[in-house]
N, C-alpha and C positions, 0 to 999 in steps of 0.2 A: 680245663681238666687237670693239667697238670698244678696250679695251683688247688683246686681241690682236694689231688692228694697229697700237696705239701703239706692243708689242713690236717689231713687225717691222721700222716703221721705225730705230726707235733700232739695232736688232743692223745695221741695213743703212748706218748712218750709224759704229759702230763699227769692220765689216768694209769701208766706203772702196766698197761696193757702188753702182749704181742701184737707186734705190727708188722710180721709176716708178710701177710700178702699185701698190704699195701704198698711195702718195700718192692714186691712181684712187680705190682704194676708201672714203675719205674725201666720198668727191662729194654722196652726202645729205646731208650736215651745213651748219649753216650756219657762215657767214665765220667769224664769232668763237670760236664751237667746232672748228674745222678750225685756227686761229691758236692756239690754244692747247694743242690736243696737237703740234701741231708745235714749238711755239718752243721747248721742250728741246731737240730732234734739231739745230732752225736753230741755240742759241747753240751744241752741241757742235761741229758742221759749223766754224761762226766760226772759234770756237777754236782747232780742227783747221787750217783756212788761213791759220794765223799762222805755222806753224814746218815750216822746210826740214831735213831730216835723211836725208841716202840717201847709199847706196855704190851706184857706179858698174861697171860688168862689160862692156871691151869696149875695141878699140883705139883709143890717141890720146894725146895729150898735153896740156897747160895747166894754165893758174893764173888768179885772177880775184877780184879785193876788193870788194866792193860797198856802200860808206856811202853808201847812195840814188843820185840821181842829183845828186848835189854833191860827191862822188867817187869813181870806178871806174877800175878800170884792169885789164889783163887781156889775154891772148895765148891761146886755147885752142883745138883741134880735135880733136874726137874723137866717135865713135859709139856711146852704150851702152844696154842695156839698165839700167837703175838701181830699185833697190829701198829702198822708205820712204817718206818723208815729204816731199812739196810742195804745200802746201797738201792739196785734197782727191784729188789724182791720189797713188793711193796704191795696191796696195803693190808696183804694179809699173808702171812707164811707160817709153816709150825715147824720147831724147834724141840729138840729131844739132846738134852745137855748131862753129863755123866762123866764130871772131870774133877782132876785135882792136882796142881803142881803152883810150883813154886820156882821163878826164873830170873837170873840175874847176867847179863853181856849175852845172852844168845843162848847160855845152858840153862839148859829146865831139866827139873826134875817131880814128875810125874806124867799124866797127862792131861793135854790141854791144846782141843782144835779150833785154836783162836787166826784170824790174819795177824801175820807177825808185826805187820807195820799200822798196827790201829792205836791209838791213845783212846781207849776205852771205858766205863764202869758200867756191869750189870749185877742187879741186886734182884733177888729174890725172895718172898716170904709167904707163906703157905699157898696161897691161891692168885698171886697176882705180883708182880715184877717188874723193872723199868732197867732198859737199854740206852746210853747215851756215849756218841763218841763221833770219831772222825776217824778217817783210812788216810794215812801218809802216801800211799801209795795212788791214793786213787786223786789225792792232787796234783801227782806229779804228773797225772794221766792226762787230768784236764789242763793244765798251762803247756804241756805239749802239745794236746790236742790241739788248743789255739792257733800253732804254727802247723795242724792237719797230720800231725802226727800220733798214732793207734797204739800208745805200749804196749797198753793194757788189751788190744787186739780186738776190742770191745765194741768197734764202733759198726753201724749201718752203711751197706754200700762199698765200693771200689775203695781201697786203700790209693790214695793221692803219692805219699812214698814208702 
């Protein structure tokens, strides 16, 4: 039993699912056995909100370069429905963008609600748009995680420390 919901949650961590109640049915177990069938599903999860990859489906326009927040710069509005990859919001999210600044050591100037620590580029042009990048932060999340550690507070299950 208990490996068939180890299945469930992995396939639910693969297809970008809630896995809620699968997580529920772990509940007799104790801490450290509940931490440890989860911490594969948690470093996959990690891994997975490291890397940005989606096209964009929907009117608007922009451009936008993101080296953290010690350089960005970027004009973009536009409303789409977007498919792939941002972190764990996958594989379908919508996105309503309405910004403009320009930022150099950590000061900006306009606006722009971007994650500060992503190496980014998204580009847009009338009807359809492409997203690519990686989250600094959310690496650091997963090679801690490794040693069972949750920075990012992110993960399924009893925190181990």
């Amino acid at each position: 039993m208990r490996n068939l919901v180890l299945t469930f949650v992995i396939l639910g961590c693969l297809c970008g699912s809630g896995f809620a109640e699968e997580v529920k049915q772990l509940e007799g177990m104790s801490n450290g056995a509940k931490a440890a069938l989860l911490y594969l599903p948690n470093r996959l999860m990690d891994f997975v909100d490291i890397f940005r990859l989606n096209v964009g489906v929907g009117e608007g326009w922009g451009a936008n370069l993101r080296a953290t927040n010690f350089l960005t710069g970027g004009v973009s509005d536009y409303d789409t429905i977007r498919f792939g990859m941002r972190g764990r919001e996958m594989p379908r999210y919508e996105e309503a963008v309405d910004e403009e600044c320009i930022g150099l050591f950590g000061l900006q100037i306009g606006k722009f609600d971007r994650d500060p620590y992503e190496l980014a580029f998204t580009g847009h042009v009338a009807y359809a748009g492409l997203e690519a990048g990686l989250d600094l932060d959310e690496i650091v999340d997963f090679l801690l995680g490794l040693a069972c550690v949750d920075y990012r507070e992110d993960d399924m299950g009893p925190r181990v420390w």
